[in-house]
C-alpha positions in Angstrom: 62.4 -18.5 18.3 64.0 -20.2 15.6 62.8 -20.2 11.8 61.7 -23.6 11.0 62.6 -23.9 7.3 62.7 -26.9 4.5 65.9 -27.5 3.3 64.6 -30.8 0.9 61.7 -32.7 -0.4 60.7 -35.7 -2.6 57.5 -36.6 -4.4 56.1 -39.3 -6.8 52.5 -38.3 -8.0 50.9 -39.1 -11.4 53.1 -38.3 -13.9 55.5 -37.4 -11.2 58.6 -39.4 -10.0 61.0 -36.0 -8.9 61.1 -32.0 -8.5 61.9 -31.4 -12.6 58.7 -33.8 -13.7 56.6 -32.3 -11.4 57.7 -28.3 -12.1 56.9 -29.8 -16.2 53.7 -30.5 -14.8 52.6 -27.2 -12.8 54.1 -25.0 -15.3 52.5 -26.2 -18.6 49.1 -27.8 -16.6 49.3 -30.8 -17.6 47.0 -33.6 -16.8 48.6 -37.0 -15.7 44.9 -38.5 -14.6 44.5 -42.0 -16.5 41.8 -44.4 -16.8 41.6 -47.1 -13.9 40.1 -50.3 -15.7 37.9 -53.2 -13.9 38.6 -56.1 -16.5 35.7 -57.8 -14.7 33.2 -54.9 -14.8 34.3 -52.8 -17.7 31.1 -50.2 -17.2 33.1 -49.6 -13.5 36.4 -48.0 -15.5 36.9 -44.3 -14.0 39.5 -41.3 -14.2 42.0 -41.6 -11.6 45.7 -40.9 -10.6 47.8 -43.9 -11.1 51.4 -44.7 -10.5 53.3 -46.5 -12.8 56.5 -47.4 -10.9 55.6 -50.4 -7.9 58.5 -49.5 -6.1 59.6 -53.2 -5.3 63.0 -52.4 -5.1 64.7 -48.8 -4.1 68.1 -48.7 -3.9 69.0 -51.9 -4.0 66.4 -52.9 -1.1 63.4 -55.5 -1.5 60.7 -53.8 -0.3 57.8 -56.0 -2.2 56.4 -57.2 1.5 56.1 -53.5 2.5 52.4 -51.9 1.4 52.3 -49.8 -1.9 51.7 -46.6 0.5 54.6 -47.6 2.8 57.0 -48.2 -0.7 55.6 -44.5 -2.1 56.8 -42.9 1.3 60.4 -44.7 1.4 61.2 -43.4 -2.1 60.0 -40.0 -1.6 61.6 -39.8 1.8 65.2 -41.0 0.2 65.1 -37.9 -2.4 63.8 -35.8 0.5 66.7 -37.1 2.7 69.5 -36.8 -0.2 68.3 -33.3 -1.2 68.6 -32.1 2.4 71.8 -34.1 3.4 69.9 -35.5 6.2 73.2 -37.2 6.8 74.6 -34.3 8.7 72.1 -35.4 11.8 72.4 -37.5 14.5 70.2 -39.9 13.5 68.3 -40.4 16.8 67.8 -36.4 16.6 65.7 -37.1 13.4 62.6 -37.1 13.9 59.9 -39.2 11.3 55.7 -37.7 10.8 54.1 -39.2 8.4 50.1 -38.5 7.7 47.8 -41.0 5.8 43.9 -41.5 5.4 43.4 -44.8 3.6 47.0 -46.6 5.2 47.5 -50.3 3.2 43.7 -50.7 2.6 45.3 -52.4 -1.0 47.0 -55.1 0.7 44.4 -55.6 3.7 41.7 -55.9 0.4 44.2 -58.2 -1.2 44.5 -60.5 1.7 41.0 -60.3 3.6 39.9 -63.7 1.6 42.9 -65.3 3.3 42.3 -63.7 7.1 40.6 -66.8 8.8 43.0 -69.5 6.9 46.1 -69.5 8.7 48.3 -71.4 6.6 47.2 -68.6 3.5 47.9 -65.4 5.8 50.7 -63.5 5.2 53.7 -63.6 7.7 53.4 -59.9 7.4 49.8 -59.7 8.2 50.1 -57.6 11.8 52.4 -55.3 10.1 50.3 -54.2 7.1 47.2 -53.4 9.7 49.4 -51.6 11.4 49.7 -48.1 10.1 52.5 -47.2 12.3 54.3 -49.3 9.8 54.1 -46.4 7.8 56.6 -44.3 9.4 58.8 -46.9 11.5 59.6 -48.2 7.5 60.3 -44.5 6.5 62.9 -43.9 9.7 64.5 -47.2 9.0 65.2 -47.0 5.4 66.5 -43.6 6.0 68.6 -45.5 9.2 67.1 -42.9 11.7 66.0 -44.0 15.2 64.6 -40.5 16.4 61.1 -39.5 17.3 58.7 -41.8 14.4 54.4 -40.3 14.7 52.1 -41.8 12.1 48.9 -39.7 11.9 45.8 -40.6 10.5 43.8 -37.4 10.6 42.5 -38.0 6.7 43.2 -35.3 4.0 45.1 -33.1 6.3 47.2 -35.7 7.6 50.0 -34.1 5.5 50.0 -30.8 6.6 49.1 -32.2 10.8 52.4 -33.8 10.4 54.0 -30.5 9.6 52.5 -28.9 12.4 53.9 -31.6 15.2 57.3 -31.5 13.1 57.6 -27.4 13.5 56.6 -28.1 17.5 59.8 -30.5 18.1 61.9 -28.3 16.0 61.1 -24.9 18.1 61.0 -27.2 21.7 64.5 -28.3 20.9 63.2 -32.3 21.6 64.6 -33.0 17.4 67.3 -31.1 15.1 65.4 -32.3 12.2 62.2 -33.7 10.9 61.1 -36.0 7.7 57.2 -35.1 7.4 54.5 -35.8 5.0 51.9 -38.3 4.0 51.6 -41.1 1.3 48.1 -42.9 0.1 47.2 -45.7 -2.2 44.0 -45.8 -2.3 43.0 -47.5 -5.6 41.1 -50.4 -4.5 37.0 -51.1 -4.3 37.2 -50.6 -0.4 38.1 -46.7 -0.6 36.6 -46.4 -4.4 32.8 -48.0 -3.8 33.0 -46.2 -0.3 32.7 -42.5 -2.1 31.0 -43.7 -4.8 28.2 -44.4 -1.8 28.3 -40.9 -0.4 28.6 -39.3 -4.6 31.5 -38.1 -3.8 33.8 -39.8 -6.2 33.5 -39.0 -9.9 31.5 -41.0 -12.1 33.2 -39.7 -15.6 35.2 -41.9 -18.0 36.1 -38.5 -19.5 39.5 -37.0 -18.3 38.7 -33.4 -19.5 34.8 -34.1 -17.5 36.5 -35.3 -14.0 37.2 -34.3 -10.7 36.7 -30.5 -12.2 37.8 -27.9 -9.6 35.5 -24.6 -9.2 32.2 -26.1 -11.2 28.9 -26.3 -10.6 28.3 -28.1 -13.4 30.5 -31.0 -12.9 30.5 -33.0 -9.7 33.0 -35.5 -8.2 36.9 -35.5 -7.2 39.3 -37.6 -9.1 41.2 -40.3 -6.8 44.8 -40.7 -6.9 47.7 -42.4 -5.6 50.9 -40.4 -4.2 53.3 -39.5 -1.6 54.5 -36.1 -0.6 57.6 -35.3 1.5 59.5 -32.8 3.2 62.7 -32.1 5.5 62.6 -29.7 8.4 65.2 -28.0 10.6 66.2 -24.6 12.0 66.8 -22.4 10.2 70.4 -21.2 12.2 71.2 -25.3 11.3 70.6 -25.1 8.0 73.4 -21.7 7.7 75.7 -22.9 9.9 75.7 -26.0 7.0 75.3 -24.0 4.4 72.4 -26.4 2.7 70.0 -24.0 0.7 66.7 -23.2 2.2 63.8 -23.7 0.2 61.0 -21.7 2.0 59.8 -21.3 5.7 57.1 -22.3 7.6 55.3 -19.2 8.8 52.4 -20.7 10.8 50.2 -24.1 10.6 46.9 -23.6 12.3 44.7 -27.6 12.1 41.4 -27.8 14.2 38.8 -30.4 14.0 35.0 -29.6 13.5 33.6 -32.3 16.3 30.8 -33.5 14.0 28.9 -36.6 13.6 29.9 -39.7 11.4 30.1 -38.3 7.9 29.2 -35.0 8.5 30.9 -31.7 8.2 30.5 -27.9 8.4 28.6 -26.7 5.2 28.7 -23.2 6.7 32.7 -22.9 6.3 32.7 -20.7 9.6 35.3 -23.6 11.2 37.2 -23.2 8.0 37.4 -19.4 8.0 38.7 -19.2 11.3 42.0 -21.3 10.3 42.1 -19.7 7.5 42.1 -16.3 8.6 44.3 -17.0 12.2 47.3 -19.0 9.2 47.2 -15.8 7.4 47.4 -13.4 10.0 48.4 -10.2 8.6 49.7 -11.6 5.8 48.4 -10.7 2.1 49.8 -14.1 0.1 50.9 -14.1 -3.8 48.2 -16.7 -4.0 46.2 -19.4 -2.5 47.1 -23.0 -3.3 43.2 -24.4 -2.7 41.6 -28.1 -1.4 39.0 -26.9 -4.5 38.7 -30.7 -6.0 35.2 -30.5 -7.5 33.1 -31.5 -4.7 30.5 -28.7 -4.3 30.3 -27.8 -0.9 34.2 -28.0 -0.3 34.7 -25.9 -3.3 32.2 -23.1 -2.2 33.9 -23.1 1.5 37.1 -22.1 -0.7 35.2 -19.6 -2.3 33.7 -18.1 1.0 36.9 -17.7 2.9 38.7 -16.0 0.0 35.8 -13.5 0.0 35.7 -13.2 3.6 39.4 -12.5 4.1 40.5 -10.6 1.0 37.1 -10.0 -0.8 38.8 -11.8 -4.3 41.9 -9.8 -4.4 44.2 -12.6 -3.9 44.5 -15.1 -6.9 43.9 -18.9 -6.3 44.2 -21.9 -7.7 44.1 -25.8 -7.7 46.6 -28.7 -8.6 44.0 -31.2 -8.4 42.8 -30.6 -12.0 46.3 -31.9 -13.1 47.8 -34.7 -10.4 43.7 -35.5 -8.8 43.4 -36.2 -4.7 46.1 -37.9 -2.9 44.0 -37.5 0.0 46.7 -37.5 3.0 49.3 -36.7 0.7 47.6 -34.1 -0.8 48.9 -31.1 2.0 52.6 -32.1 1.4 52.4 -32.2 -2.5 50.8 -28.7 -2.3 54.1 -27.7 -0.1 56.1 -28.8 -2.6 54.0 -27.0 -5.7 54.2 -24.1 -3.8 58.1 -24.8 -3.2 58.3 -24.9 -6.9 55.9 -22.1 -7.7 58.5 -19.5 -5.3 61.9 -20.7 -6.5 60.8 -20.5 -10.2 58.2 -17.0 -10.0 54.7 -18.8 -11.4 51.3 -19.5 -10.0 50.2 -23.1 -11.8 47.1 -22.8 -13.5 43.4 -24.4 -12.5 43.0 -27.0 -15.2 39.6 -28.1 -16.8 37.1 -25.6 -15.4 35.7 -22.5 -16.9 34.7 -21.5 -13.5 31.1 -22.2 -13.6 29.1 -20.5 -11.0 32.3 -19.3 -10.0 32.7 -16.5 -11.9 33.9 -13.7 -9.5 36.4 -16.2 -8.1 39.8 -15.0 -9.2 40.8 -18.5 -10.2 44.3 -18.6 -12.3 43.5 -20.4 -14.8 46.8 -20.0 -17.0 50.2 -20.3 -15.8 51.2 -16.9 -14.2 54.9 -15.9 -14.2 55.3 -13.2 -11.2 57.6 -13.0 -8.1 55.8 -15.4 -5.5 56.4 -14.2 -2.1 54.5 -16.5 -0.2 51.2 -18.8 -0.8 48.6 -20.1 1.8 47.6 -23.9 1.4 44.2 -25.2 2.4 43.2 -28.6 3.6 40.0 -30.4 4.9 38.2 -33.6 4.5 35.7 -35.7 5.9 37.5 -36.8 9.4 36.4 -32.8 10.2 39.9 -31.6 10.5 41.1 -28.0 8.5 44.4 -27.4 8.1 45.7 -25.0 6.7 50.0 -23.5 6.3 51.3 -20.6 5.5 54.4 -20.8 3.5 57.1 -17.8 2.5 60.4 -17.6 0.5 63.7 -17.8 2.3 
């Protein structure tokens, strides 16, 4: 069986609109959280990931009707598409998987006062409730009529859409796949939702919030992004010469079956896709979910006990860009892209490691040959994911 390999990308994070911003970012761990302000209810300002481009118009193309997720995933995609010279495809061999968790909650908050007046609703109502517009948008702006999957599996939607993207590529059904996920989840929906369960930060201090591997800090940090890859065969991506970027080893995604808001706290689901990704594999490093809720962060810790009792480093972007939440999987492919092809592990910003002390957390910038890194994913839908990803 073919290697399935990624031969291009494209990201726009916080702070992030392209691979030489971001690798600025990872390498010198730097924090691009900002302060999200309520004008109405100043007390309710918190640290979050914003943005600053809308993305109205890309290329040349109005896209202001389209949802802020759906606009985040189109620009991404394009660099992803140009990097890889997605052009050399059929385009009904191209296949489009794309992962979200909170879809165009922005725009469905935005218009709910409007939903029973008819003459106020918007013409594109149906297709901003539709989160299949997510990746129908992505394969026409890229003019690709292949294979299009939106999935909606939460924080591991990212790294899902990886895993039906490598199964088209080895069955032969596609000769190339755009995969990823994109999230805008900046409004009170989403934000008053964690706040319910304490999940959500409470700081207004950047330095204080969404703190990765501390017990004596509590809360992620919510941001806004979108994270994308290409995908082919490895044999296609010689016989064009395009440079290859790193391979897919393995992609292992499960779901815990629990109630409504519930989840393992034992991390014996999470072990298990852990330790079946890795296989036999001993990675440079572990790119972690770690995002400063307690429970997820100490399932990080058990698993890297359990497989390699803290003799393989790990660390967390989410100190630096905050939680994309279904982007999150594809921006930690990319990281790790970056991490391989430039020899440095990106630092764990903002913690000291507090009650994690035996962890091996990197929490400086660490310039070393990176041979491969595993990538960890779960959230509160009860899926793990996790992806093993090596150099060329």
């Amino acid at each position: 069986m073919d290697d399935i390999v990624i031969t291009g990308y494209g990201i726009k994070a916080p702070g992030v609109l392209d691979e030489i911003s971001f690798l600025n970012v990872l390498d010198k761990g730097i924090c691009t959280q900002s302060i999200l302000k309520n004008v109405d209810q100043p007390h309710t300002n918190m640290v979050a990931g914003l943005i600053d481009d809308n993305f109205l118009e890309i290329n040349g193309v109005n896209y202001r009707r389209y949802p802020r997720s759906v606009r985040m995933a189109i620009a991404a995609a394009m660099d992803a598409a140009e990097m890889s010279k997605l052009n050399y495809f059929e385009p009904n061999r191209v296949a489009v998987i794309m992962g979200t968790s909170a879809g165009a909650i922005l725009e469905i908050e935005q218009y709910a006062a409007d939903g029973f007046d008819l003459k106020k609703f918007p013409i594109h109502g149906v297709s901003i409730v539709d989160t299949h517009t997510l990746s129908g948008s992505v394969a026409e702006a890229i003019g690709l009529s292949g294979t299009a999957f939106t999935v909606t599996t939460g924080c591991t939607a990212s790294l899902d859409a990886v895993l039906i993207g490598k199964q088209l590529l080895e069955s032969g059904s596609v000769d190339a796949c755009i995969v990823g996920g994109t999230d805008a989840p900046l409004g009170q929906w989403t934000i008053n939702g964690f706040k319910k369960i304490r999940a959500l930060s409470t700081e207004t201090s950047i330095e204080k919030a969404g703190v990765p591997f501390s017990t004596k800090h509590r809360g992620f940090v919510l941001s806004e992004g979108a994270g994308v890859i290409v995908l082919e065969r490895r044999q296609s991506a010689q016989a064009r010469e395009q440079k290859i970027y790193g391979k897919i080893e393995r992609v292992v995604s499960r779901n815990e079956g629990q109630k409504l808001l519930s989840s393992d706290i034992t991390g014996r689901h999470m072990l298990e896709v852990f330790q079946e990704t890795v296989g036999n594999t001993i990675p440079s490093y572990v790119n972690s979910q770690a995002l400063g809720l307690e429970i997820n962060d100490q399932i990080e810790r058990f698993i890297l006990k359990e497989t390699f009792g803290f003799d393989v480093p790990i660390t967390s972007i989410k100190g630096m860009i905050g939680h994309t939440f279904g982007a999150m999987g594809a921006m930690q492919i990319i990281s790790s892209l970056l991490s391989m092809e430039y020899g440095f592990i990106p630092p764990t910003i903002k913690t000291s490691g507090d009650g994690f002390e035996e962890v091996p957390i990197v929490y400086e910038t660490r310039h070393q040959t990176v041979e491969s890194v595993c990538i960890t994913t779960h959230g509160g839908s009860g899926n793990n994911a996790c992806l093993l990803l090596t150099r060329t």
